[in-house]
Backbone atoms as SQL, in Angstrom:
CREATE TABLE atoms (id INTEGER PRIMARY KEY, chain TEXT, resi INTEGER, resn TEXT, atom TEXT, x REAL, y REAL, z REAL);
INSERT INTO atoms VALUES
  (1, 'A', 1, 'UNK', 'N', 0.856, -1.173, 0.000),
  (2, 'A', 1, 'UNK', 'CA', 0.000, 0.000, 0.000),
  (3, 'A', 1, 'UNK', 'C', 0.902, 1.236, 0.000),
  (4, 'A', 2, 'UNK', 'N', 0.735, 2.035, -0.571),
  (5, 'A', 2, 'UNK', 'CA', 1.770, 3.138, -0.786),
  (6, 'A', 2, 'UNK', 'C', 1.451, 3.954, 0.371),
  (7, 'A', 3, 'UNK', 'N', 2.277, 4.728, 0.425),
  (8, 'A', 3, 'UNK', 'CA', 2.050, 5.515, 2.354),
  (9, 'A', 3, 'UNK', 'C', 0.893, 6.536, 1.742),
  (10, 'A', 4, 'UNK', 'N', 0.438, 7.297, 0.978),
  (11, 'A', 4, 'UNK', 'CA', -0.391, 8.432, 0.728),
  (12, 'A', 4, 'UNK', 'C', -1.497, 7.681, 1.238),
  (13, 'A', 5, 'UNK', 'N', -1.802, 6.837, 0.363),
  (14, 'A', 5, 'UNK', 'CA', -3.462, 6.203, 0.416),
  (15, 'A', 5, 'UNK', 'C', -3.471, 5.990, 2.146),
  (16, 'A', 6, 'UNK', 'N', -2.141, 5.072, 2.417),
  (17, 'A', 6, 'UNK', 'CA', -2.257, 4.472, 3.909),
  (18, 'A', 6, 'UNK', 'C', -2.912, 5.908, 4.761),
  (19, 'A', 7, 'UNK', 'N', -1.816, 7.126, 4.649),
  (20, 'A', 7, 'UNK', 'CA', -2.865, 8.487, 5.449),
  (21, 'A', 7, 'UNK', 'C', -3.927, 8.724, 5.091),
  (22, 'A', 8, 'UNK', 'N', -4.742, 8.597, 3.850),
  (23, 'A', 8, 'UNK', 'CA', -5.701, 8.918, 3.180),
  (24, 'A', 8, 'UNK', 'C', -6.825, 8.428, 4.003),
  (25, 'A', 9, 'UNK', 'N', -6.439, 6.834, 4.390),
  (26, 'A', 9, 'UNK', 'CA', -7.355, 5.890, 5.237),
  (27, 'A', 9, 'UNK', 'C', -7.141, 6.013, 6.499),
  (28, 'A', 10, 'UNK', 'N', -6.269, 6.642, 7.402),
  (29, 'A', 10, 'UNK', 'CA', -6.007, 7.196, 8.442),
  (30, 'A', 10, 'UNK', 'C', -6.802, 8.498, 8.373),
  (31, 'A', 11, 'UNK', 'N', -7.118, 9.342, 7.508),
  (32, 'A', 11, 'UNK', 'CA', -7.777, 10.409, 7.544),
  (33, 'A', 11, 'UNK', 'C', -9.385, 10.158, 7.820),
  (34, 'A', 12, 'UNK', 'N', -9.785, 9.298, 6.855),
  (35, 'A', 12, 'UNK', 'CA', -11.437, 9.146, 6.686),
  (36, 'A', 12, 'UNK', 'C', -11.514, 8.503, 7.852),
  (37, 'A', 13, 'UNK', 'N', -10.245, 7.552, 8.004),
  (38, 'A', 13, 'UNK', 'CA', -10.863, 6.864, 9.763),
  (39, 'A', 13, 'UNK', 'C', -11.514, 7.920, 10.725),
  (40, 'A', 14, 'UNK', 'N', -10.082, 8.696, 10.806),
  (41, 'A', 14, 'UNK', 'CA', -10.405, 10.035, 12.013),
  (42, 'A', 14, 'UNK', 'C', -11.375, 10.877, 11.844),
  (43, 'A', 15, 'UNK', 'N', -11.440, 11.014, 10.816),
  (44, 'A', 15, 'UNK', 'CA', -12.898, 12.150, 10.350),
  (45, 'A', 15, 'UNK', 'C', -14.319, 10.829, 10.826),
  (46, 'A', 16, 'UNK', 'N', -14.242, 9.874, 10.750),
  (47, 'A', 16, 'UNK', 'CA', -15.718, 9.007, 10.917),
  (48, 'A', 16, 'UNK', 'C', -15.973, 9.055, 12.735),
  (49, 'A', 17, 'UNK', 'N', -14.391, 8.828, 13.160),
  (50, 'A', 17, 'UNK', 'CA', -14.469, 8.827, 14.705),
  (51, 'A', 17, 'UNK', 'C', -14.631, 9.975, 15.318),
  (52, 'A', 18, 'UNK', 'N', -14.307, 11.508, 14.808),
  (53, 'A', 18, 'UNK', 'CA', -14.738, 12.162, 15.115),
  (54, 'A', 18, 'UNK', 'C', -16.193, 12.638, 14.767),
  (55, 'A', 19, 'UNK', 'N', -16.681, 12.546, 13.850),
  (56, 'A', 19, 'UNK', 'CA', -18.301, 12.835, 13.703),
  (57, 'A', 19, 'UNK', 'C', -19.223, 11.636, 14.187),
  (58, 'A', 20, 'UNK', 'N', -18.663, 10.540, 14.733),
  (59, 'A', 20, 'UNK', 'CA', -19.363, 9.494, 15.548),
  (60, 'A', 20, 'UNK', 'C', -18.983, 10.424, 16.937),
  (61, 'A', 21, 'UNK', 'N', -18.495, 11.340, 17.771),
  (62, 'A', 21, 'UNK', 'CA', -17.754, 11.164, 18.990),
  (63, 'A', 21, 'UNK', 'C', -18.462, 12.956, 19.080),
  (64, 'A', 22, 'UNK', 'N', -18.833, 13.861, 17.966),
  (65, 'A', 22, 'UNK', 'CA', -19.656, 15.034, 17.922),
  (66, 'A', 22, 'UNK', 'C', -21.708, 14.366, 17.993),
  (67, 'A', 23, 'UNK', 'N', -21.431, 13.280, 17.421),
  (68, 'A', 23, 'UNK', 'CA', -22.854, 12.893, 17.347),
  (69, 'A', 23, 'UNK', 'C', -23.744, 12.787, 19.471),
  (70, 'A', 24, 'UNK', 'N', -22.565, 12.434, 19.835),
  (71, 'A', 24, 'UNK', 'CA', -23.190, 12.410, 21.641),
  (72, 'A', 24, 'UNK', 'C', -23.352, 13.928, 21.837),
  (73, 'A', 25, 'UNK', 'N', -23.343, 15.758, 21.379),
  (74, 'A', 25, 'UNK', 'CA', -23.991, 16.421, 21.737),
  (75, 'A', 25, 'UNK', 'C', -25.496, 16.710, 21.650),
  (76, 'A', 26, 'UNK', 'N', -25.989, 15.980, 20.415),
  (77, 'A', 26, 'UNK', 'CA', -27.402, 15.870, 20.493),
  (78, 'A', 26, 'UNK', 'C', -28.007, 15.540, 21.904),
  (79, 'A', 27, 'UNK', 'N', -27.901, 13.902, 22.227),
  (80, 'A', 27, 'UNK', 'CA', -28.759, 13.572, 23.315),
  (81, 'A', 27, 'UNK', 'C', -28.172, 14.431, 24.422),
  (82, 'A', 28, 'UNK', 'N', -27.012, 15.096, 24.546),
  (83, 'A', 28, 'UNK', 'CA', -26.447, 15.969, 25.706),
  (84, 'A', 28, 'UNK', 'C', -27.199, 17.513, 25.461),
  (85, 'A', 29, 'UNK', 'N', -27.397, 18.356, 24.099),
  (86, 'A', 29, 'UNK', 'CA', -28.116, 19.226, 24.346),
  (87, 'A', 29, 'UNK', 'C', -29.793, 19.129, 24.822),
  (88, 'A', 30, 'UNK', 'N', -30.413, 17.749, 24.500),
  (89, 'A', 30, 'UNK', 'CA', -31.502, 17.709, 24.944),
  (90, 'A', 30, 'UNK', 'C', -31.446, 17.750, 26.341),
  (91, 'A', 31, 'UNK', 'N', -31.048, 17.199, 27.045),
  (92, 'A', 31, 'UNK', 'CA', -30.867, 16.583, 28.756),
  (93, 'A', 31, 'UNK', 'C', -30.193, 18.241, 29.249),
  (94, 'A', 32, 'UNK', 'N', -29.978, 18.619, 28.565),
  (95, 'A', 32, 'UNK', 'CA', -29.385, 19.931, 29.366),
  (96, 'A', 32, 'UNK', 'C', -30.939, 21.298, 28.994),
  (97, 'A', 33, 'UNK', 'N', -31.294, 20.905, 28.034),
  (98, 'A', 33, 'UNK', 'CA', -32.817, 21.986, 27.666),
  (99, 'A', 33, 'UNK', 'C', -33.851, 21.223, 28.694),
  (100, 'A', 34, 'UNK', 'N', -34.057, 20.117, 28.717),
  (101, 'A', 34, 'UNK', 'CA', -35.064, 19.185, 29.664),
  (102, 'A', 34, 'UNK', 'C', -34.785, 19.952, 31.006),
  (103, 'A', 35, 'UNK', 'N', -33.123, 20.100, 31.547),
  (104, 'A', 35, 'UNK', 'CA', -32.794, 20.271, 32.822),
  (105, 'A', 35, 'UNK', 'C', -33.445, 21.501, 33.134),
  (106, 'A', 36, 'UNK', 'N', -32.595, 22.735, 32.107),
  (107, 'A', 36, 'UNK', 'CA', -33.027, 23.608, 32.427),
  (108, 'A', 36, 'UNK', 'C', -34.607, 24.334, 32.136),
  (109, 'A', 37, 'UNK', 'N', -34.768, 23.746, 31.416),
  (110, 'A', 37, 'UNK', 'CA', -36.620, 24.644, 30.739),
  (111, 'A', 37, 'UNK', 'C', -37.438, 23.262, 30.669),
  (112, 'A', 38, 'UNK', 'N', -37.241, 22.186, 31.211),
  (113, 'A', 38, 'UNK', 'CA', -37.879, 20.862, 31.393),
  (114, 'A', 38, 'UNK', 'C', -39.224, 21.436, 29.984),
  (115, 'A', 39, 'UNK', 'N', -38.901, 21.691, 29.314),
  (116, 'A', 39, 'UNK', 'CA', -39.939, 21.595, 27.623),
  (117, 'A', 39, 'UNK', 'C', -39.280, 20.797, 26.910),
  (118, 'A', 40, 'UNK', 'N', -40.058, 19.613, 26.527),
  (119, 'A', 40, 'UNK', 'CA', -39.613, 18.778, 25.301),
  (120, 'A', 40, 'UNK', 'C', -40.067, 19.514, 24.380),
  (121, 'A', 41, 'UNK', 'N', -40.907, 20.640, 24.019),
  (122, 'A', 41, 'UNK', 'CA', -40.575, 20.989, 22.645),
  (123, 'A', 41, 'UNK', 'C', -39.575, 22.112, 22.552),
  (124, 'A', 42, 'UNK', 'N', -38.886, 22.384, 23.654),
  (125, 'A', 42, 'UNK', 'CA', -38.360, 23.532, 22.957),
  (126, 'A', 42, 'UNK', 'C', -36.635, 22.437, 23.140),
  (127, 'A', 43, 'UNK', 'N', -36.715, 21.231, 23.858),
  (128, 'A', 43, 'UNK', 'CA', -35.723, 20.281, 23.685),
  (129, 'A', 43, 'UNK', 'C', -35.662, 19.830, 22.193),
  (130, 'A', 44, 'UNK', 'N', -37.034, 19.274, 21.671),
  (131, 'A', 44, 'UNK', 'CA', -36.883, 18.396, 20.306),
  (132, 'A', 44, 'UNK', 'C', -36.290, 19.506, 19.540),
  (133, 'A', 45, 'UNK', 'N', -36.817, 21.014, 19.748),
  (134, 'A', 45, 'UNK', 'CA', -36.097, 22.061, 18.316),
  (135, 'A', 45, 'UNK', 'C', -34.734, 22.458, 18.454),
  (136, 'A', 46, 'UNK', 'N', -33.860, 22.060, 19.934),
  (137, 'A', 46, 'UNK', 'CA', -32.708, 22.331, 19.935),
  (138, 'A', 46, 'UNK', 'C', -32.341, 20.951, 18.913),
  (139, 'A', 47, 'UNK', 'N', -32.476, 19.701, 19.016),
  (140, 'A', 47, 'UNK', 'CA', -32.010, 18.577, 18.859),
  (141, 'A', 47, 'UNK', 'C', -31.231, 18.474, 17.495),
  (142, 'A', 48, 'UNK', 'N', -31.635, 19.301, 16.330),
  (143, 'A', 48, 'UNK', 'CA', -31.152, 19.006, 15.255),
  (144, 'A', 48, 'UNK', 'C', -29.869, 19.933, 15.298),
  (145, 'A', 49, 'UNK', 'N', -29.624, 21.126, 15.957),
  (146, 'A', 49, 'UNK', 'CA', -28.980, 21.562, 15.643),
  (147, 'A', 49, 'UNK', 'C', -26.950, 21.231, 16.034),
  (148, 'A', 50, 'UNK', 'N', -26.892, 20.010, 16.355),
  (149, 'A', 50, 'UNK', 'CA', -26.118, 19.276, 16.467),
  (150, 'A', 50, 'UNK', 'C', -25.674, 18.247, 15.208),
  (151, 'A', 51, 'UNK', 'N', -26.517, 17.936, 14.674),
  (152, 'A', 51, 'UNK', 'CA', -26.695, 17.151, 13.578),
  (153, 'A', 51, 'UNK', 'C', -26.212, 18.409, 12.185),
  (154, 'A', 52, 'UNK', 'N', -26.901, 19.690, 12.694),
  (155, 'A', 52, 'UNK', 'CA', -26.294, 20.552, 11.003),
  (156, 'A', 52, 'UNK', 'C', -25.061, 20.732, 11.281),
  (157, 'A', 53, 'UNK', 'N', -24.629, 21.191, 12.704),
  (158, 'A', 53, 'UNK', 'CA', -23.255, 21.429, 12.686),
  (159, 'A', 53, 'UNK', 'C', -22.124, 20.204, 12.167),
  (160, 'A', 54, 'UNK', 'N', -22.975, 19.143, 12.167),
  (161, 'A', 54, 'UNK', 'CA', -22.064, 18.497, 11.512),
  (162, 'A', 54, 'UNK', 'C', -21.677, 17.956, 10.033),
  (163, 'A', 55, 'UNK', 'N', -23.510, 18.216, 9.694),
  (164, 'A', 55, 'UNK', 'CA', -23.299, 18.331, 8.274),
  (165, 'A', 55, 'UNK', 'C', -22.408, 19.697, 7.997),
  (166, 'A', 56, 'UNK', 'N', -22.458, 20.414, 8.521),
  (167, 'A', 56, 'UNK', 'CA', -21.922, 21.957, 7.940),
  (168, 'A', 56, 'UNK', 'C', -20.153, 21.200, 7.825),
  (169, 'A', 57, 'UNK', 'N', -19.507, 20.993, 8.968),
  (170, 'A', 57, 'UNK', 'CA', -18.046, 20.127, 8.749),
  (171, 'A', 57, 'UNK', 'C', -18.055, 19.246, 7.468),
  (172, 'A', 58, 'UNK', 'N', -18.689, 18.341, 7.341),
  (173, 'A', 58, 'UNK', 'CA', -18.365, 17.351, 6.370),
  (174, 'A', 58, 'UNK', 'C', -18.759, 18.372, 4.932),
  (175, 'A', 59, 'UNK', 'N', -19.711, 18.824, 4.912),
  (176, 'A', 59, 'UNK', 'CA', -19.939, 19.935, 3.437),
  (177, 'A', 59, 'UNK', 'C', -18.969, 20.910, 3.086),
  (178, 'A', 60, 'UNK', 'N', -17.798, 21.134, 4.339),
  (179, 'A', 60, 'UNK', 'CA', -17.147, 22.235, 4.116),
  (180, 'A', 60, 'UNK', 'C', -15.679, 21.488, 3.663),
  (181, 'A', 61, 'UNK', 'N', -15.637, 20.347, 3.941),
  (182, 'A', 61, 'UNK', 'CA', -14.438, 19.375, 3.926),
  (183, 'A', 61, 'UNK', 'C', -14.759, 19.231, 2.406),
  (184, 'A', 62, 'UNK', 'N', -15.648, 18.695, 2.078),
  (185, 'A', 62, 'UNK', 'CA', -16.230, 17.900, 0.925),
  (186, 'A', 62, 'UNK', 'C', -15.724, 19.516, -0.224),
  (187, 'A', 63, 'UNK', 'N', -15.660, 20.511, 0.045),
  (188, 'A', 63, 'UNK', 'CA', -15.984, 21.444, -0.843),
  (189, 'A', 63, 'UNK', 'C', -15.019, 22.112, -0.806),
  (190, 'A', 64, 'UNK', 'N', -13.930, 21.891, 0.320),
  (191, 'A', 64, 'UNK', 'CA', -12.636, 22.676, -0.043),
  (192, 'A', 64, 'UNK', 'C', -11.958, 21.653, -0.760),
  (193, 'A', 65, 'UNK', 'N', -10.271, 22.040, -1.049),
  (194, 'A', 65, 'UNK', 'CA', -9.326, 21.879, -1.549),
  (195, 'A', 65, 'UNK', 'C', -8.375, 21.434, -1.339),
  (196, 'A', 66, 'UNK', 'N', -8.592, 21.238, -0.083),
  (197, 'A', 66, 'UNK', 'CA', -7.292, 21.359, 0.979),
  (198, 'A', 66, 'UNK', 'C', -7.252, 19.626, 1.230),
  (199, 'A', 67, 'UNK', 'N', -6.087, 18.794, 1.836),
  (200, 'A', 67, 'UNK', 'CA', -6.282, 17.926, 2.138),
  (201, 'A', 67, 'UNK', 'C', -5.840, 16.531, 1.128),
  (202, 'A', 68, 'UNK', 'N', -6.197, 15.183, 1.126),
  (203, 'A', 68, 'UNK', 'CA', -6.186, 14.280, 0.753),
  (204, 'A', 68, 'UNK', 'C', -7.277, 14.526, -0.265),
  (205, 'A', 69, 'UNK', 'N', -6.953, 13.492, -1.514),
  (206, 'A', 69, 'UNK', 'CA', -8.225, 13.352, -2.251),
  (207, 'A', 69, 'UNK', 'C', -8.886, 12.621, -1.981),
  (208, 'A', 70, 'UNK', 'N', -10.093, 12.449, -1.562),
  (209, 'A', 70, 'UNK', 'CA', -11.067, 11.336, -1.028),
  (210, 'A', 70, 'UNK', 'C', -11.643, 10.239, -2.476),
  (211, 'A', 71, 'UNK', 'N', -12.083, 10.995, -3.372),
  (212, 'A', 71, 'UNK', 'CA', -12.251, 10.435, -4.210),
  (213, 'A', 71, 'UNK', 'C', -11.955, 8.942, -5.656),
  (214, 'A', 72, 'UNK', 'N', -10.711, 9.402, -4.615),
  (215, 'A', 72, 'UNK', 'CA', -9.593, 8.516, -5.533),
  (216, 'A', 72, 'UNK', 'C', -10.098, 6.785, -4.649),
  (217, 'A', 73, 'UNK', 'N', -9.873, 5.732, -5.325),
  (218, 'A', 73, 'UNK', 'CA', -9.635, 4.582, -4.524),
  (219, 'A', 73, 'UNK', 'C', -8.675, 4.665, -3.994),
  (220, 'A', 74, 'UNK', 'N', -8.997, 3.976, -2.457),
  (221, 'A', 74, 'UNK', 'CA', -7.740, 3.511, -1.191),
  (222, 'A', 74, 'UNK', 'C', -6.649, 2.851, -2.217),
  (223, 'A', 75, 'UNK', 'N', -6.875, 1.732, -3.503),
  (224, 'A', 75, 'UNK', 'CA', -5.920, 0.563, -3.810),
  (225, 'A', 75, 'UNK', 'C', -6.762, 0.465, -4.962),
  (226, 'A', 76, 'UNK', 'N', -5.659, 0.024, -5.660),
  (227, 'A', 76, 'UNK', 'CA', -5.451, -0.528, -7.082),
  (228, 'A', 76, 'UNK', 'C', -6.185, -2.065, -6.846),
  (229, 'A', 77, 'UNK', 'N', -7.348, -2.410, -7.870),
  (230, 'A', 77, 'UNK', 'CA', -7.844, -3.496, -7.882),
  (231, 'A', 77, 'UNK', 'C', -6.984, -4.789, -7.420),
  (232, 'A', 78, 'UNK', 'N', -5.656, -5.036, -8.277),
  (233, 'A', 78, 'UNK', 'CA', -4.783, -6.047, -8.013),
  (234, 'A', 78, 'UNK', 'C', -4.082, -5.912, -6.613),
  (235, 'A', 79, 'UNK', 'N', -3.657, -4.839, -5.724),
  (236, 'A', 79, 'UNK', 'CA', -3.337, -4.593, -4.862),
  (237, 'A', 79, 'UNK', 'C', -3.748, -5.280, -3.548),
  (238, 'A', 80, 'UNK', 'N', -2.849, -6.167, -2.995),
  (239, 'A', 80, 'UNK', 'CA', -3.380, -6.506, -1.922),
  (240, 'A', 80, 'UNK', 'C', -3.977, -5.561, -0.327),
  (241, 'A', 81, 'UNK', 'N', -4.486, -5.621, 0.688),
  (242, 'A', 81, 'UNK', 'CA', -4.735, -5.088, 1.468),
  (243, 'A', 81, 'UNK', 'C', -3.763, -5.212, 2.446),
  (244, 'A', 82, 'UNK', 'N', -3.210, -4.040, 2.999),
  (245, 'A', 82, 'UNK', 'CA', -1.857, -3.918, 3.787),
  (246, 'A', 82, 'UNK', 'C', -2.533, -4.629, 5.473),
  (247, 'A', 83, 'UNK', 'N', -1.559, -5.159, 5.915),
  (248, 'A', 83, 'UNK', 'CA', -1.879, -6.186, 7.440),
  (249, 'A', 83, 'UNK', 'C', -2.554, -5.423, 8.023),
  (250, 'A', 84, 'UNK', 'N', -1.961, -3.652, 8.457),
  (251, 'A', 84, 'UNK', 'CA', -2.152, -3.086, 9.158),
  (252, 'A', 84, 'UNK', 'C', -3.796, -2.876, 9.226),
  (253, 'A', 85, 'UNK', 'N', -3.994, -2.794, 8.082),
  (254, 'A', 85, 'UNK', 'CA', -5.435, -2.465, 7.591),
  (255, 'A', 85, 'UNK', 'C', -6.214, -3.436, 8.643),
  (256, 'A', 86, 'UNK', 'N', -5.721, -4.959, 8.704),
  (257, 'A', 86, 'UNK', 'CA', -6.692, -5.650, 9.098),
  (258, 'A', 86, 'UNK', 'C', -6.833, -5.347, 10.424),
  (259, 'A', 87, 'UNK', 'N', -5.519, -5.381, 11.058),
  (260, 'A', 87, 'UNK', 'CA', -5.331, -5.169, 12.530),
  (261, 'A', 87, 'UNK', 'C', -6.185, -4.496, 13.249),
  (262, 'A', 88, 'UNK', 'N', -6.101, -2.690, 12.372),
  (263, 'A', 88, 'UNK', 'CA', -7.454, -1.924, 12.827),
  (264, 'A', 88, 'UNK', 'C', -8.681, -2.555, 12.455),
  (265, 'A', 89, 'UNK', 'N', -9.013, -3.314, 11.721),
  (266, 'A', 89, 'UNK', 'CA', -10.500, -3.728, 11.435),
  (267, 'A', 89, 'UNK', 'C', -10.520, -4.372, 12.623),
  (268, 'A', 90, 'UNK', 'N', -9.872, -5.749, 12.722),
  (269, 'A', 90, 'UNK', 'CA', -10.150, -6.530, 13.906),
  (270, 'A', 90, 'UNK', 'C', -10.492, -5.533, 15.519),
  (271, 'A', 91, 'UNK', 'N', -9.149, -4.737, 15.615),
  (272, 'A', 91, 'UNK', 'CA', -9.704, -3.946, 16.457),
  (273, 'A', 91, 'UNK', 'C', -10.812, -3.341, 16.970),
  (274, 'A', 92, 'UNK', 'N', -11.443, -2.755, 15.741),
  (275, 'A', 92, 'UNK', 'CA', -12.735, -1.579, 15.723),
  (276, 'A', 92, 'UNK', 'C', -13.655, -2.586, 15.874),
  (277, 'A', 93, 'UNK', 'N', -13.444, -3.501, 15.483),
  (278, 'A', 93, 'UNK', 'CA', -15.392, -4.107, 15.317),
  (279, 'A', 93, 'UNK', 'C', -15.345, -4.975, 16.149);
């Protein structure tokens, strides 16, 4: 595996673990609107706005310039899959 792609897949990793690890302010801004103004509706209308902020990151990633090309394949069809690769799989799941 050539080292670019290898960061490339180190990148999308970190970008997935971080917008999995931003996704726990949702149920945390609700429980904090419940606490303080105990209104579930004015809880449910905070709720999304955790969710745009994160679309807003990934749309702004997606649309700059900067960075790795995402687009490209990790590997060349014939290319085998580097160990390391598996190691983290086994790990994560």
């Amino acid at each position: 595996m050539q080292e670019s792609s290898f960061w490339r897949a180190g990148w999308v990793f970190g970008l997935h673990e971080a917008l999995d690890s931003l996704g726990m302010f949702g149920p945390l801004a609700v429980a904090a609107v419940l606490a303080r103004h105990g209104s579930y509706h004015l809880a449910f209308a905070v709720l999304p706005c955790p969710g745009l902020i994160n679309l807003a990151f990934v749309l702004t990633r997606a649309c700059s310039n900067h960075g790795p090309d995402l687009k490209r394949p990790l590997q060349s069809a014939g290319q085998r899959t580097a160990r390391i690769y598996w190691i983290y799989w086994s790990a994560h799941s």
